[in-house]
N, C-alpha and C positions, 0 to 999 in steps of 0.2 A: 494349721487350722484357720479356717476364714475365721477373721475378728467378730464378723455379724453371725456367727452359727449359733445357733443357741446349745447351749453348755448344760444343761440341765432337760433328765425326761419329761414329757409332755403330761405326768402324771403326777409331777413335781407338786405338791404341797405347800400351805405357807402355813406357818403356825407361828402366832405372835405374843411374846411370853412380855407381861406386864410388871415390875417389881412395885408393888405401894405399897405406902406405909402412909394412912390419915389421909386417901385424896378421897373422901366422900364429895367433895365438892364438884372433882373433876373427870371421877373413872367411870364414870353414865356415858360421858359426849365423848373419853378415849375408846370405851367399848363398841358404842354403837356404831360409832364413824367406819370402826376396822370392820365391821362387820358389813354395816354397807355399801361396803367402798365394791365398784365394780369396773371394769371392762369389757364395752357393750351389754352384754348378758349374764357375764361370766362373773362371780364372787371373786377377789381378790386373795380374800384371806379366808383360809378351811376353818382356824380355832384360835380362840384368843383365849391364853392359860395368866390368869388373873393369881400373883401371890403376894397374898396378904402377911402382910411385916411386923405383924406384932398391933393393930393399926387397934384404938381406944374407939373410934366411930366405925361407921356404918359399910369402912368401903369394900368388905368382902360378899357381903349383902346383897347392895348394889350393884356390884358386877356380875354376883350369879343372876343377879333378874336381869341385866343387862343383859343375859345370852353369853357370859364367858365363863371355864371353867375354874373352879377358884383353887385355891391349893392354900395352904397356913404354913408360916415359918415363924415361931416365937424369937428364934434367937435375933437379934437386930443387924443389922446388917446389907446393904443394895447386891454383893454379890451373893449372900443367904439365902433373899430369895429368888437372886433367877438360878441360883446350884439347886434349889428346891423344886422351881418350876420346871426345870433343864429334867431332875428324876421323873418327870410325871410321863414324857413325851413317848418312852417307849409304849406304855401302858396305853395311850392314847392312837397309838397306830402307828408312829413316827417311823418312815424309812431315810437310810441313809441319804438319798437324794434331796429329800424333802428341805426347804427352804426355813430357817430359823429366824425371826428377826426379834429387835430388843429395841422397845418404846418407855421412854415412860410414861406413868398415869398423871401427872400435872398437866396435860393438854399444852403443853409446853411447845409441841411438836405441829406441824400441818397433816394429821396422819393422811387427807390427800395425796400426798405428797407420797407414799411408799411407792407409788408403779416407777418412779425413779429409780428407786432402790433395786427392785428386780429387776429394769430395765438393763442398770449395769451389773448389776450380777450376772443377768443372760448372756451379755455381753462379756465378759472376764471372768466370773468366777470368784473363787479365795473371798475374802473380808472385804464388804462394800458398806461405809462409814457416812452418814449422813453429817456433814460439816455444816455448823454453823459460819454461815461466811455474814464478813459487817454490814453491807446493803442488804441483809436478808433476816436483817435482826431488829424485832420491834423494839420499839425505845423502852428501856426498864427491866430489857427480859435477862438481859445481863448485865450483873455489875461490874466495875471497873476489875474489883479482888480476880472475880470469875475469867476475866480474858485475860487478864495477866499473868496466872497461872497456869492458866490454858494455853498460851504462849510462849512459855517456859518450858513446862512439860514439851509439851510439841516440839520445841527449837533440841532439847536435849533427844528427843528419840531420833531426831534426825542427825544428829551429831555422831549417838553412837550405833547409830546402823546404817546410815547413809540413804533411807528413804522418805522422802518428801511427807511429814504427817502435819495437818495445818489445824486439829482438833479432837477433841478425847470426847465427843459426841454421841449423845447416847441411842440415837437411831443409829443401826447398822442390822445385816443382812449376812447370812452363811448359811452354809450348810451344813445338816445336822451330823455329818460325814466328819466335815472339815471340823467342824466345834468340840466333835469328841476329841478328834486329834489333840485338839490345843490343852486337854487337860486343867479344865480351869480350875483353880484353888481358891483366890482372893475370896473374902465372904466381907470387907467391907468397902472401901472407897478406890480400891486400887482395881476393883476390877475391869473396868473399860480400859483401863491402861494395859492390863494383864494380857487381855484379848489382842489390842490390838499390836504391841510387840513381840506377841508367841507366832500374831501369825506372821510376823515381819523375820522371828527365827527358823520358822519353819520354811522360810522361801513361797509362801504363800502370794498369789497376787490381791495386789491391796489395792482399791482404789473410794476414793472418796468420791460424795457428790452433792453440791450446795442444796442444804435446805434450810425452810423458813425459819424460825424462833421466835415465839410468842411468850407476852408476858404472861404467868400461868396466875390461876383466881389460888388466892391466899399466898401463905408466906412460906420458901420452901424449909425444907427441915434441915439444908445442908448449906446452902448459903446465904439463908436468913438468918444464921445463927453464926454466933460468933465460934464458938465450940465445932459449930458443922462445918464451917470454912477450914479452920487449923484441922481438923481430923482429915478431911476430903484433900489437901495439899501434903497432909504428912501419909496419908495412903498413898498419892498417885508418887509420888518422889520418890517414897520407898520404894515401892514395885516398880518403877525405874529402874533404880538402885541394884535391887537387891537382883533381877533379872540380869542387871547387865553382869553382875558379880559372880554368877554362876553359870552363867556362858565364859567367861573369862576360865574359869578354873575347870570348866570341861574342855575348853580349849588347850589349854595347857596340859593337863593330862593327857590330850589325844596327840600331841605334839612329843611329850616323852613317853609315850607307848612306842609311837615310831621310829623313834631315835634308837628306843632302847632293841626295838624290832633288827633296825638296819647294821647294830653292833652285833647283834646276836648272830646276823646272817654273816659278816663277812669272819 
């Protein structure tokens, strides 16, 4: 297949699933931008599914005046509520083909920046990962804690599967095809790590591609806090962890199924 074919039907969808929890500050400028955001004429994005995390202020409010649709997940949690928002899509029209993407509501992100996103998805396919790369990261918007463990994480996913990950970044792009496949479980900090090594088990192609990083308006609730930094690293390490631990032992298994196949035959 030519590299430049496009990979996706011409009636392809984008539906853009939000997880906040307390961004009344910020989910007005994340909703409206995706909505209108265009090329030439064309809307970029079909639906922006707004789920609300348990959130004390206004921002499920907001977002439905905003024009998104909103959804409620009480139990706390970042993969809570996009497994929450993730339920809604069938009900919402979602076909297989249809394009998923995962933002968050701090305006943290350039969401200008998404026609990248589907740019190389048209292009490739499988998991496309918006990387925060260092010249494209406003001063403050990452702390040292943040890259350093985002550094780590990364260097170990690359070790134990041998593919180049440079960021556990929360913009990314798939298909609603490919997302069911990966079966996602994590319901709190391990989930971007979840995704993004299920689709590395699955032979999925993965590609990344540099976007901005802005310092987001208030303090976040996971790396502002001391409490949210240790949970957020002891999520992502585990689901490292625990993934690579259970491909091991399905590996071994499938290893003496065959042994024991090849005794059985001679």
């Amino acid at each position: 297949m030519n590299r430049h074919q496009k990979l996706q039907p011409d009636d392809a969808r984008v539906f853009v699933i939000i997880p906040a929890f307390n961004e009344a500050l910020n989910i007005k400028s994340v909703v409206t931008e995706l909505l209108e955001l265009q090329t030439g004429f064309t809307s970029v994005v079909n639906r922006v599914i707004v789920c609300d995390n348990g959130s004390s202020d206004h921002t499920g409010v907001i977002a439905q005046n905003a024009g998104a649709t909103v959804v409620y997940e009480s139990t706390q949690g970042y993969g809570a509520a996009c497994l929450r928002a993730i339920s809604e899509l069938d009900s919402l029209g979602a076909k297989h083909h249809d394009i998923i993407v995962f933002v968050d509501g701090d305006h943290s992100v350039k969401t200008s920046e998404l026609p990248r996103l589907l740019s190389a998805y048209e292009s490739n396919s499988g998991l496309v990962v918006g990387a925060r790369t260092s010249n494209l990261i406003e001063l403050g918007a990452m702390g040292p804690h943040q890259r350093a463990g985002n550094w780590m994480a990364s260097k170990l996913i690359n070790y134990f599967w041998g593919v180049c990950v440079s960021d556990l970044g929360p913009f990314r792009a798939i298909s609603y095809k490919d997302l069911k496949k990966l079966d996602m479980q994590d319901r709190r900090f391990g989930w971007t790590t979840e995704m993004q090594v299920k689709a590395i088990q699955r032979k999925m192609r993965y590609t990344e591609v540099p976007v901005t990083t802005l310092k987001r308006n208030g303090v976040s609730k996971i790396s502002g806090t001391l409490s949210g930094t240790i949970g957020a690293a002891l999520g992502i390490f585990s689901t490292v962890f625990k993934l690579r631990f259970v491909e091991l032992v399905r590996l071994r298994k499938r290893r003496l199924t065959a042994q024991q196949n090849l005794e059985n035959s001679q």
